[in-house]
C-alpha positions in Angstrom: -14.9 -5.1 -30.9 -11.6 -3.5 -30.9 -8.1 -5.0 -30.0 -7.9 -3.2 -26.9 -11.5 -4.0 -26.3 -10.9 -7.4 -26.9 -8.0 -7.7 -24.5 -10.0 -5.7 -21.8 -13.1 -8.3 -21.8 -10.5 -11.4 -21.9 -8.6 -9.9 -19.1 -11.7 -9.4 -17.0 -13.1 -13.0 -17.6 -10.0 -14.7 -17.1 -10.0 -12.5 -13.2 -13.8 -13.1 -12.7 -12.8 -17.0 -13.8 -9.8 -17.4 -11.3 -12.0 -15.7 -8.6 -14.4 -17.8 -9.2 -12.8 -20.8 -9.2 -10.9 -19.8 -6.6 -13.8 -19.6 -4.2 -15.6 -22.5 -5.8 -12.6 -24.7 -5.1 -12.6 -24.1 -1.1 -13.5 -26.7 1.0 -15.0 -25.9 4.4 -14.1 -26.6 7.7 -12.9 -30.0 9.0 -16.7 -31.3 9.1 -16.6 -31.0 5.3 -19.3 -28.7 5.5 -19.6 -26.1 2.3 -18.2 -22.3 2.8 -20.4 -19.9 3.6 -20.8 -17.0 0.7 -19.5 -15.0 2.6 -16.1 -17.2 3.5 -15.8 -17.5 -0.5 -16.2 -13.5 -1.0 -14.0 -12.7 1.5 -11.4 -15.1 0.1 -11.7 -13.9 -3.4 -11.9 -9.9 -1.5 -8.2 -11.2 -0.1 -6.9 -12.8 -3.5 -8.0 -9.5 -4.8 -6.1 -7.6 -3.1 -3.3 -9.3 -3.2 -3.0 -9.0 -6.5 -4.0 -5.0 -6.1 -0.9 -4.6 -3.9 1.1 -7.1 -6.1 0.5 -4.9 -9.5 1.2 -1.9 -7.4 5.0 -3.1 -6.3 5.7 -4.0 -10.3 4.5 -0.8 -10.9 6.9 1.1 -8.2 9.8 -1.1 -9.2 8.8 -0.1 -13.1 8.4 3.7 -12.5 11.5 4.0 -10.1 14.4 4.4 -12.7 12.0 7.0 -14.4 11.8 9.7 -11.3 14.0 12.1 -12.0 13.2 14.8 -9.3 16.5 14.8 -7.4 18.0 15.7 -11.0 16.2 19.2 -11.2 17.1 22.7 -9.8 15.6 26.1 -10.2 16.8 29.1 -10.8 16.0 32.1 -9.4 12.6 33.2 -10.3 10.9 36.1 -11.4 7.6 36.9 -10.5 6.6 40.3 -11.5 4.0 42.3 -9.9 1.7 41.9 -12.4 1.9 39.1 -15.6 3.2 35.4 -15.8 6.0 34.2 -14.0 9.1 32.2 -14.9 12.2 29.9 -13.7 14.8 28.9 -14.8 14.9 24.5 -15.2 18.0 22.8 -15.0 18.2 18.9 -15.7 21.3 16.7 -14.7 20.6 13.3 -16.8 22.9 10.9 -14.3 22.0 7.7 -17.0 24.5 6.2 -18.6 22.5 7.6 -22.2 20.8 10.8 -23.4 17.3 11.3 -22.2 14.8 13.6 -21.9 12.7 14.8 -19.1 9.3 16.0 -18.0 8.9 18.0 -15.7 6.2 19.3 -13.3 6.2 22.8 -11.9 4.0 24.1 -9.2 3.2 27.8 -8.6 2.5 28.0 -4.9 0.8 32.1 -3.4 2.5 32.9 0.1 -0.1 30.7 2.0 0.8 27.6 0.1 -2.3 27.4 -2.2 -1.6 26.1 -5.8 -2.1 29.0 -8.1 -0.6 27.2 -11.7 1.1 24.3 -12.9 3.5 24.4 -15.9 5.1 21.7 -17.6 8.1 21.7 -19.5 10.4 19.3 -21.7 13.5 19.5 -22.0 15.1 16.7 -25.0 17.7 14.5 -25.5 19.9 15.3 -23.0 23.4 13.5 -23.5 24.5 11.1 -20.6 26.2 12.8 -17.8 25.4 16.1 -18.7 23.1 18.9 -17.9 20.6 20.8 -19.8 18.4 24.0 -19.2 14.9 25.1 -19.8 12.3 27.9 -19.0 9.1 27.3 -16.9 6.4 29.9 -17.4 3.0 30.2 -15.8 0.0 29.9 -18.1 -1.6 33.1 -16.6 -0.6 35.9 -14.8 0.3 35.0 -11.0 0.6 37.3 -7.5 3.7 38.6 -6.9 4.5 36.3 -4.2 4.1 33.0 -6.1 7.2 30.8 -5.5 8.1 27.8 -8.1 8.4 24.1 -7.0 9.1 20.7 -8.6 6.2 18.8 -7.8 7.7 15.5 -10.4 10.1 14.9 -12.9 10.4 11.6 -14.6 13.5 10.8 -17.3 12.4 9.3 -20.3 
């Protein structure tokens, strides 16, 4: 078994133990009787997801300082009647040390239907200062496909 294989089955059986346990260690009500199964699952349902929600607030507070969307502005872009479009990327790295940046752009068609994706990366970008890139589509587009930033995240 492999490291991260390893890790994966001692992760589970340390959850299914704490679950367990969890719900093993309830008392019932005030006669003393035993909890029902279903009292037990629906406490270890709740500890569950508790710790769901709990992972998923690290995970926000983690991924915060890495959304970099507000530090991205397009150009102008040019779409022309037939071929692949482009636009102009410009990054603004507001951290206090260079970075670099990936960044997410969708192709939208006049009725707001996603027609492409492109991603590009722009490196090492020195604190405080700005950098520029070129987005192009990965096939050829309509004419009246318009460029967004769906994500950015600073690296």
């Amino acid at each position: 078994m492999t490291a991260p294989s390893r890790r994966a089955a001692a992760g589970a059986a340390a959850l299914t133990a704490l679950l367990v346990g969890g719900a093993a260690g309830c008392t019932g009500g005030e006669d003393g009787a035993e909890p029902s199964v279903s009292s037990a699952a629906s406490r270890a349902t709740g500890a569950w997801e508790s710790a769901t929600a709990e992972a998923g607030r690290r995970f926000e507070d983690f991924t915060r300082d890495l959304d970099a969307k507000d530090d991205v502005t397009l150009g102008s872009p040019d779409v022309p009647a037939s071929g692949r479009a482009s636009v102009g990327v410009t990054v603004r790295n507001t951290d206090d040390s260079a970075r670099s940046f990936l960044v997410q752009i969708d192709f939208r068609d006049a009725g707001g239907d996603l027609v492409d994706v492109a991603l590009v990366t722009v490196d090492d970008v020195p604190a405080g200062e700005s950098a520029r890139a070129t987005a192009r589509s990965t096939h050829d587009l309509p004419s009246d496909a318009r460029p967004e930033v769906a994500r950015a995240v600073r690296h």
